[in-house]
Backbone as a printed PyTorch tensor [residue, N CA C, xyz], in Angstrom:
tensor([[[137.4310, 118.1040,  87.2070],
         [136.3630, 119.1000,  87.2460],
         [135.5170, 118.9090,  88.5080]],

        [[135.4510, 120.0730,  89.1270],
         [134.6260, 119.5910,  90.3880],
         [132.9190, 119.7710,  90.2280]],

        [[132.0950, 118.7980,  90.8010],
         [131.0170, 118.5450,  91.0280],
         [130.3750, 119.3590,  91.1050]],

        [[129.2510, 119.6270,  89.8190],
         [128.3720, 120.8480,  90.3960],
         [127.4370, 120.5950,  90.5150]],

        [[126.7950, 119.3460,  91.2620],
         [125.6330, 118.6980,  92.1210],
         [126.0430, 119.1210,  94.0280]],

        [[127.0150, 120.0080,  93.9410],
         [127.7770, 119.9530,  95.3300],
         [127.1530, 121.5510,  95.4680]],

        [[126.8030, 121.6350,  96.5060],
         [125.9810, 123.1560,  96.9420],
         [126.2990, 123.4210,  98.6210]],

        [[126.7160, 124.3300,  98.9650],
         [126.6970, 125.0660, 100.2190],
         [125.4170, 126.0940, 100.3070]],

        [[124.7690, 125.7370, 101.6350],
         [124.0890, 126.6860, 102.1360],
         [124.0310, 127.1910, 103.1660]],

        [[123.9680, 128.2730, 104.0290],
         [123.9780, 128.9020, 105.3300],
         [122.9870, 130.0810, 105.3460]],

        [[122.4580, 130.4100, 106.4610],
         [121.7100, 131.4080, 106.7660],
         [122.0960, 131.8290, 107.6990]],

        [[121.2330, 132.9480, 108.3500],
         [120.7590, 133.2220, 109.6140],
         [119.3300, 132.9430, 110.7820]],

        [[119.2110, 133.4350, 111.8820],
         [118.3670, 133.0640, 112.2430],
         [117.0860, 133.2630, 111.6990]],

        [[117.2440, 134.1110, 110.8390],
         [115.5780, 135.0050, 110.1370],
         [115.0240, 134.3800, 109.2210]],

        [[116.1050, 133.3610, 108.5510],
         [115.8060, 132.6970, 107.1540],
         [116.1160, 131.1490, 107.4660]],

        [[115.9510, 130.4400, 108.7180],
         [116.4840, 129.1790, 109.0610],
         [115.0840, 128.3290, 108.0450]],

        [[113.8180, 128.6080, 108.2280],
         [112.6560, 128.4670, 107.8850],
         [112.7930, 127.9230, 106.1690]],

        [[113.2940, 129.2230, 105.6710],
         [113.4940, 129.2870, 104.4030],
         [114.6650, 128.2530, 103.8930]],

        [[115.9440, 128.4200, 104.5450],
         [117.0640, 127.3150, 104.5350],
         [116.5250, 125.8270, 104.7360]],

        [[115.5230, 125.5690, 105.3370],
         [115.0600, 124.1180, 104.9140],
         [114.3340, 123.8220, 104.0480]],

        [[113.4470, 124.7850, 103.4800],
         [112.5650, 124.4930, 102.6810],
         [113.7190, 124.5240, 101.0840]],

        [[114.3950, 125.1830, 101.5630],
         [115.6590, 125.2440,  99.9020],
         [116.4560, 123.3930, 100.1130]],

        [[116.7730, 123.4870, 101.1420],
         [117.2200, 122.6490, 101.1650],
         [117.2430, 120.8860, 100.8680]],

        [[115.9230, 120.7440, 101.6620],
         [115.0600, 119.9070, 101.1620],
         [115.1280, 119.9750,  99.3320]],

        [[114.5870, 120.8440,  99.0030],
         [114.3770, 120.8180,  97.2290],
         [115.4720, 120.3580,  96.7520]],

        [[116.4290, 121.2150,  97.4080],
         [117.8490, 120.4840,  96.5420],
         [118.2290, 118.6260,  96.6890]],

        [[118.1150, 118.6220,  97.7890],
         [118.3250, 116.9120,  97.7460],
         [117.3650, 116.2300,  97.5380]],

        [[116.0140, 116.3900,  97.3010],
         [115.6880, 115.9420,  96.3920],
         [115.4240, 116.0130,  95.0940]],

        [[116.6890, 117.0630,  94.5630],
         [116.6920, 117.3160,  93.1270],
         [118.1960, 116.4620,  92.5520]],

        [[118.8560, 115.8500,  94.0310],
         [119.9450, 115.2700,  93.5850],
         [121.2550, 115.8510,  93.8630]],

        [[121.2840, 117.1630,  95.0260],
         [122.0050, 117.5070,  95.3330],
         [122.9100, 116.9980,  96.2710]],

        [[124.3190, 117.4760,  96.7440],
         [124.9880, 117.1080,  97.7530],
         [124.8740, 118.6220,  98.4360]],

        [[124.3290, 118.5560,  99.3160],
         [124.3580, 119.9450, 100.3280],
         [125.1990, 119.9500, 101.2180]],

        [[125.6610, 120.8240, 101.5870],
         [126.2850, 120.8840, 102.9000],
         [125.8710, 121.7990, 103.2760]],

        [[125.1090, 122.0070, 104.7480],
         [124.4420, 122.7850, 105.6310],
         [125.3600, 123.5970, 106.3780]],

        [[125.7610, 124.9430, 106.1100],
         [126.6380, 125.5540, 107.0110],
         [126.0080, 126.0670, 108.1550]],

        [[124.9380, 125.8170, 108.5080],
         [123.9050, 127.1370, 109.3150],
         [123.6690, 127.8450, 109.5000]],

        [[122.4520, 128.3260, 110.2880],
         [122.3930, 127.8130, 111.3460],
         [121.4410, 126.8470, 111.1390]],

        [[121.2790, 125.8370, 112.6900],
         [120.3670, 124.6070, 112.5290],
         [119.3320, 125.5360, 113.3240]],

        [[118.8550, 126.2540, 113.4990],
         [117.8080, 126.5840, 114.7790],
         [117.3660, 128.2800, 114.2220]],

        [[116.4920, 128.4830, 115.1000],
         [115.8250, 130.0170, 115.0250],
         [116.1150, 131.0720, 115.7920]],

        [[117.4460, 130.2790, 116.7210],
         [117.5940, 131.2850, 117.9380],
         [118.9410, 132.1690, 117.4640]],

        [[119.0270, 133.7660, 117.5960],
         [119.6950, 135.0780, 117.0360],
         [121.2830, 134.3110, 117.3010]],

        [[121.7420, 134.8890, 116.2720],
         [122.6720, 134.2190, 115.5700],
         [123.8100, 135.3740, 114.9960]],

        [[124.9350, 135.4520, 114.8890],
         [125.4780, 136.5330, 113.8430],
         [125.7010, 136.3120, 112.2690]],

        [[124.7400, 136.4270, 111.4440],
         [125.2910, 136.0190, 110.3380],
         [126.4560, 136.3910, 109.8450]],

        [[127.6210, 137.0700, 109.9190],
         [128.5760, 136.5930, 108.9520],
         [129.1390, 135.1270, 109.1370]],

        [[129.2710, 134.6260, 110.6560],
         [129.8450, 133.5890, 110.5770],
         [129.3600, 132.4130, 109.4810]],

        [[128.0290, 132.1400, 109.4300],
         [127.5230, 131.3780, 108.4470],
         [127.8520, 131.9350, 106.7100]],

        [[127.8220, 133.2580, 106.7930],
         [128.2240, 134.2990, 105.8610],
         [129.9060, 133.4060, 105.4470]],

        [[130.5920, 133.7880, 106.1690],
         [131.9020, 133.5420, 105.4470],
         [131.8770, 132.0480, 105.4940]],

        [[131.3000, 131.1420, 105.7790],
         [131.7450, 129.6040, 105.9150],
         [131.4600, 129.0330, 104.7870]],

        [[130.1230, 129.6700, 103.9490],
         [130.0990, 129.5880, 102.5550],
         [130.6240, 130.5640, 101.4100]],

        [[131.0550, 131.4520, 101.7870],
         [131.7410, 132.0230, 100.6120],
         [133.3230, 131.6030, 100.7600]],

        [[133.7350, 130.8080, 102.0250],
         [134.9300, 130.5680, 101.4140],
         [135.4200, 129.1400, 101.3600]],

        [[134.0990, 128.4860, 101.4950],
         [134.2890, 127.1210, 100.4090],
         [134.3280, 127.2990,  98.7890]],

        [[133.0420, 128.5260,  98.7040],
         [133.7040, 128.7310,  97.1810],
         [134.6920, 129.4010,  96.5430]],

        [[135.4230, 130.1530,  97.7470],
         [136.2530, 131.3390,  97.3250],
         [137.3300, 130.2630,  96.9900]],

        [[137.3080, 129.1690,  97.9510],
         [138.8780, 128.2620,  98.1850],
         [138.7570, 127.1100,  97.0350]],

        [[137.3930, 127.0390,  96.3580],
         [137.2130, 125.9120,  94.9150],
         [136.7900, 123.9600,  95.6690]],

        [[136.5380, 124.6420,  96.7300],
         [136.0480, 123.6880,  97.5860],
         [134.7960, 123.3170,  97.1630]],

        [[133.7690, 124.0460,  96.9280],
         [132.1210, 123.9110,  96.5420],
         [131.9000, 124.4600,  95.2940]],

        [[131.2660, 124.3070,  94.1240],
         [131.1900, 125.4280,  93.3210],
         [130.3790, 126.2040,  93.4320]],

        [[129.2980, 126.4360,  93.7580],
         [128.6660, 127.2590,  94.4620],
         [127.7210, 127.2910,  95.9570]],

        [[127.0790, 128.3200,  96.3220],
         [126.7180, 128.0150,  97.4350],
         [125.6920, 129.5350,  97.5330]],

        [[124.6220, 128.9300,  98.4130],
         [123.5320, 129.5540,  98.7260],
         [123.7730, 130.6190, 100.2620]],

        [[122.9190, 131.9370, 100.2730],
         [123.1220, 132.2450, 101.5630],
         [122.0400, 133.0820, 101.5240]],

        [[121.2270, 132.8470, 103.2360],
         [120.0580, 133.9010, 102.9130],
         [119.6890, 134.6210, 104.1240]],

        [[119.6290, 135.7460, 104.6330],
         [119.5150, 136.2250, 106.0580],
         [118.0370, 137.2170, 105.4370]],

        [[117.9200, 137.9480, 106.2520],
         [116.2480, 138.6480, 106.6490],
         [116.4200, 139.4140, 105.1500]],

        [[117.4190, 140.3550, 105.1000],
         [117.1920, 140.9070, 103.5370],
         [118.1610, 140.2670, 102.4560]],

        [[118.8150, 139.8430, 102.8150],
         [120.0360, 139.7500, 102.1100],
         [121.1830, 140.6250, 101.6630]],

        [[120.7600, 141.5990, 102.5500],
         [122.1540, 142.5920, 102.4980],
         [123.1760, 142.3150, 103.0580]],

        [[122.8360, 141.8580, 104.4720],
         [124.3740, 141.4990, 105.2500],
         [125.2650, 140.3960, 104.4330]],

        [[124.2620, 139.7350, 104.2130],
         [125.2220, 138.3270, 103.2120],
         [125.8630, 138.5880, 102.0340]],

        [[124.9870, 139.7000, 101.2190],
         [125.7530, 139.9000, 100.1650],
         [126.7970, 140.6090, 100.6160]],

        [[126.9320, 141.6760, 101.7620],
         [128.2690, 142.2610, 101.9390],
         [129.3850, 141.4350, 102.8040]],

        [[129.0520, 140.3280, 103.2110],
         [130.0440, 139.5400, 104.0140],
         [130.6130, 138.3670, 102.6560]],

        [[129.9830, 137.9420, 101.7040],
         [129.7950, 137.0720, 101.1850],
         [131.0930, 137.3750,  99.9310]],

        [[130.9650, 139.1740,  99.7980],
         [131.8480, 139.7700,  98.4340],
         [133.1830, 139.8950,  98.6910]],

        [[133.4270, 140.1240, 100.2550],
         [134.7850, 140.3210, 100.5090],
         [135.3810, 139.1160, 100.2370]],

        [[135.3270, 138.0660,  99.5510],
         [136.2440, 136.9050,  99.3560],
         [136.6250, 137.4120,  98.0120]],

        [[137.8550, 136.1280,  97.7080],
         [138.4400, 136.2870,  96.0120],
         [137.7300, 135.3000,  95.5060]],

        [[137.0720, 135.8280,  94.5990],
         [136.4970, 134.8340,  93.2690],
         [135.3460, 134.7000,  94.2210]],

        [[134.8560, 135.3650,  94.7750],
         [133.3380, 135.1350,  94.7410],
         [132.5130, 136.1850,  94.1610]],

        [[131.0810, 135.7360,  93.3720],
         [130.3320, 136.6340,  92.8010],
         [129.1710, 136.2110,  93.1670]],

        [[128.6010, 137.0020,  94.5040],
         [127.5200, 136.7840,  95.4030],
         [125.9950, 138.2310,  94.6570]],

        [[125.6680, 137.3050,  94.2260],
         [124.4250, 137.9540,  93.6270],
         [123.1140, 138.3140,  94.8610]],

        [[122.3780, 139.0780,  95.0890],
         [121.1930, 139.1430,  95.8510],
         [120.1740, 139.1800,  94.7650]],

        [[119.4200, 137.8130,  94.8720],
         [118.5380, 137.9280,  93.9540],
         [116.7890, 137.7440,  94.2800]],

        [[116.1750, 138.7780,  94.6690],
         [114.6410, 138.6440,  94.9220],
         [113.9230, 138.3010,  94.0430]],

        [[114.1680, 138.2720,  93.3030],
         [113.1150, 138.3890,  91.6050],
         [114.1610, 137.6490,  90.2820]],

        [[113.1820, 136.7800,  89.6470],
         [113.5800, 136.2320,  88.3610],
         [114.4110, 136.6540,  87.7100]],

        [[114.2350, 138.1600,  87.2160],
         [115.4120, 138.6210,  86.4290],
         [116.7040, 138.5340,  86.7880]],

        [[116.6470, 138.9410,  88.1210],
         [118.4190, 139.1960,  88.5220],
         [118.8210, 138.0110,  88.6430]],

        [[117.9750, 137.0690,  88.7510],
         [118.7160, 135.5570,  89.0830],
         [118.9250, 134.8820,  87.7440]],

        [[118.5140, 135.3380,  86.7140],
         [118.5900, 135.6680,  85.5150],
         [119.8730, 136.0420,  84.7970]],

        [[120.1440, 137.4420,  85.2580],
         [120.9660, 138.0000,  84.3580],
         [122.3130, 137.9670,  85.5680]],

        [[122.0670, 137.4750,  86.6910],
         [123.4470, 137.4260,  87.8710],
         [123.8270, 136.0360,  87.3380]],

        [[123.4790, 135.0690,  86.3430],
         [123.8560, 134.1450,  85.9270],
         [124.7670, 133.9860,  84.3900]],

        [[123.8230, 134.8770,  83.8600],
         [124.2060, 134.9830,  82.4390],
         [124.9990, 136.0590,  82.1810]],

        [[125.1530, 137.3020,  82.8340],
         [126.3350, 138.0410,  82.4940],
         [126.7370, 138.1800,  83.5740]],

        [[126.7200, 137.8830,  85.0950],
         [128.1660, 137.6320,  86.1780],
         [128.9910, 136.4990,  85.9930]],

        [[128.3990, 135.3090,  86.0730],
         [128.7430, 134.2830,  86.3080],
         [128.6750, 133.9570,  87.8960]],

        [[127.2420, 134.2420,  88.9360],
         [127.5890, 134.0860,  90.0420],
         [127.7690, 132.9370,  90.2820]],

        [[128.2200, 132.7390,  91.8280],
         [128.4280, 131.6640,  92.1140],
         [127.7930, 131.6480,  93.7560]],

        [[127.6010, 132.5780,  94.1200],
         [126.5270, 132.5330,  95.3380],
         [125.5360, 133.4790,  94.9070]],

        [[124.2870, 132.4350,  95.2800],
         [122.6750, 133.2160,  95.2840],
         [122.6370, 133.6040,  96.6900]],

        [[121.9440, 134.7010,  96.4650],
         [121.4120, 135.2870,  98.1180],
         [120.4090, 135.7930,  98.0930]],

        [[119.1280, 135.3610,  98.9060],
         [117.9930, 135.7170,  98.7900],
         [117.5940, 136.3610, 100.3860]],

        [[117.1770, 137.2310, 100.3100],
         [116.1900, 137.7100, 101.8470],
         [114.7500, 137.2960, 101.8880]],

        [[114.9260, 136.6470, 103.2430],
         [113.8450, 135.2740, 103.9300],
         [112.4060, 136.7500, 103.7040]],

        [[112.5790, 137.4560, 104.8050],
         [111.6100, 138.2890, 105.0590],
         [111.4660, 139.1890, 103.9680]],

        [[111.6780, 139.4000, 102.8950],
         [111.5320, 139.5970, 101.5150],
         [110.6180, 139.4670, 100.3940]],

        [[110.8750, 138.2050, 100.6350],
         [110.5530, 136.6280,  99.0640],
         [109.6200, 135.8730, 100.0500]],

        [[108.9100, 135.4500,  99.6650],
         [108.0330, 133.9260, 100.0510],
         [108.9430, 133.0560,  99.5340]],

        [[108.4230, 132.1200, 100.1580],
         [108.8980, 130.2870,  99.8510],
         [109.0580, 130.3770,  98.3640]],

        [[107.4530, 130.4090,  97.6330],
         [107.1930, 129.6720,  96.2470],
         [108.4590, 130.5110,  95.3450]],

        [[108.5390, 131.8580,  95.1390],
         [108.9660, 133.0570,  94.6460],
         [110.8270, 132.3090,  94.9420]],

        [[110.9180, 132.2010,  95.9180],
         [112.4790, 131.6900,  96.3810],
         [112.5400, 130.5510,  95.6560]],

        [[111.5200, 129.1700,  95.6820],
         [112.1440, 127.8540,  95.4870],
         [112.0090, 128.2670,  93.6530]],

        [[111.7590, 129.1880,  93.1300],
         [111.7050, 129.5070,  91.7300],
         [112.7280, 130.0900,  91.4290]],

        [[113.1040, 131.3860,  91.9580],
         [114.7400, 131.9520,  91.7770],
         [115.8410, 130.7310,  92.2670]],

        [[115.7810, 130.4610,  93.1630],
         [116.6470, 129.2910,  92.9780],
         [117.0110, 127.8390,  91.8860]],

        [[115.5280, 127.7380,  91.3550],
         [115.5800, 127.0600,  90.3360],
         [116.3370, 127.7910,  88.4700]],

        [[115.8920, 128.7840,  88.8460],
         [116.3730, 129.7310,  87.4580],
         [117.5930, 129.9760,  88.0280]],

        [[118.2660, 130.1350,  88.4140],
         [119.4660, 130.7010,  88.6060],
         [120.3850, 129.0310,  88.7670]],

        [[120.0730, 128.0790,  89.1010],
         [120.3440, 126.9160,  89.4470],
         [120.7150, 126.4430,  87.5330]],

        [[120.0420, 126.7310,  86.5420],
         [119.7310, 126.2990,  85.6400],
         [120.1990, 127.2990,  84.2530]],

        [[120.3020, 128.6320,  84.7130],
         [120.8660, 129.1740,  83.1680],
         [122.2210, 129.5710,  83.9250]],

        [[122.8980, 129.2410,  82.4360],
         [124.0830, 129.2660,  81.7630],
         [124.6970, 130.6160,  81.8050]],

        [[125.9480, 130.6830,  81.8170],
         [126.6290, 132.2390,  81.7940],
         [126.8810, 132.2850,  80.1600]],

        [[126.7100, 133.5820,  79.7300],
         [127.2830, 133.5970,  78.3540],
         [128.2280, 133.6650,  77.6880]],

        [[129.3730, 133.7140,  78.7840],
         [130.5560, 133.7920,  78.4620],
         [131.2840, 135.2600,  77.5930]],

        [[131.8060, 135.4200,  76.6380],
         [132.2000, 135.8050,  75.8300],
         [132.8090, 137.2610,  76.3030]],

        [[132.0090, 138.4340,  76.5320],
         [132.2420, 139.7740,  76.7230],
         [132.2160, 139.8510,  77.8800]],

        [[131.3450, 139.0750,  78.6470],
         [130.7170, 138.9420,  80.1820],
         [131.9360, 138.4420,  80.6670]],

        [[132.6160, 137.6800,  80.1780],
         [134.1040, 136.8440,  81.1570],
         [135.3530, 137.9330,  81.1140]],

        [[135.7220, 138.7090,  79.7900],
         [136.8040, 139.5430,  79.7800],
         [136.1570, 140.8360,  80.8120]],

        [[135.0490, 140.9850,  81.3060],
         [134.5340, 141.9610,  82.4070],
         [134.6890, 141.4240,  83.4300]],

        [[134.4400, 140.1250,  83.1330],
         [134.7060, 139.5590,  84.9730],
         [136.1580, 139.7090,  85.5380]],

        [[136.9900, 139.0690,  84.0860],
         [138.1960, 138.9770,  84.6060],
         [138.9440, 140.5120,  84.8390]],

        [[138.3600, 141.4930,  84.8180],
         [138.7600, 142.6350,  85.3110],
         [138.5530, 142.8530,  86.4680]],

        [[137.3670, 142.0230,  87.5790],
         [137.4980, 141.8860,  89.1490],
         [138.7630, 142.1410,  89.4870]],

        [[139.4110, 141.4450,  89.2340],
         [140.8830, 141.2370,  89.6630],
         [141.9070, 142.1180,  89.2950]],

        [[141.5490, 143.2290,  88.6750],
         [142.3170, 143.9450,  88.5380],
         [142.3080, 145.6730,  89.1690]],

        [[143.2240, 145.7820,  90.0710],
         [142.6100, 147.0840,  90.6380],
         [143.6740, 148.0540,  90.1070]],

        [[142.7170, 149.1770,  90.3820],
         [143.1600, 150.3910,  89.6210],
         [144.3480, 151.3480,  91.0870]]])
């Protein structure tokens, strides 16, 4: 069973700010991070950081992994084109909420210029922490994979 103290994170230049302040929390919550980047503030293209974490989890390399650029749109759309990833954009409690308990995500994505710090290091904590429900929610998931 692989380690789910093991977390990927990457940003862009807009959210480098925000990527440390997550980051930090996690290791000292006991995490193993791996920093995909960027390390710096200077303009950047996010998909590259974009795909470097969705396809550690796409490949079962990480079990999940964080990604956060100015809104979080670009990430969530660079982040979905993998297999078996379920990249949630979550600004607010609920969705980090219910992108847990009836997706089963496995990447959070938050927008830096969005969310404040406090608001972020909280969705990350709720979403870090509830459970998927399995049951009806999994025979929907497992229809991802099936195209029409």
């Amino acid at each position: 069973m692989m380690d789910e103290k093991r977390i990927a994170i990457g940003c862009d230049h807009a959210a480098f700010a925000l990527k440390e302040i997550l980051k930090t929390n996690l290791i000292q919550a006991g995490f193993d991070v791996e920093d995909a980047g960027t390390h710096g503030t200077a303009s950047v293209h996010y998909p590259d950081f974009g795909q470097s974490v969705a396809r550690s989890v796409s490949d079962g390399t990480i079990p999940r992994g964080i990604l956060l650029c100015g809104t979080g749109l670009g990430m969530s759309m660079v982040a979905n084109r993998f297999p078996h990833v379920r990249a949630a954009l979550c600004n607010d409690l609920f969705s980090a909420v219910m992108s847990r308990r009836h997706n089963n995500a496995n990447i959070l994505i938050m927008g830096a210029r969005v969310i404040g710090d406090i608001l972020a290091l909280e969705i990350l904590e709720t979403w870090l922490n509830t459970p998927f429900d399995g049951d009806r929610h999994q025979f929907r998931l497992n229809l991802f994979d099936h195209t029409p």
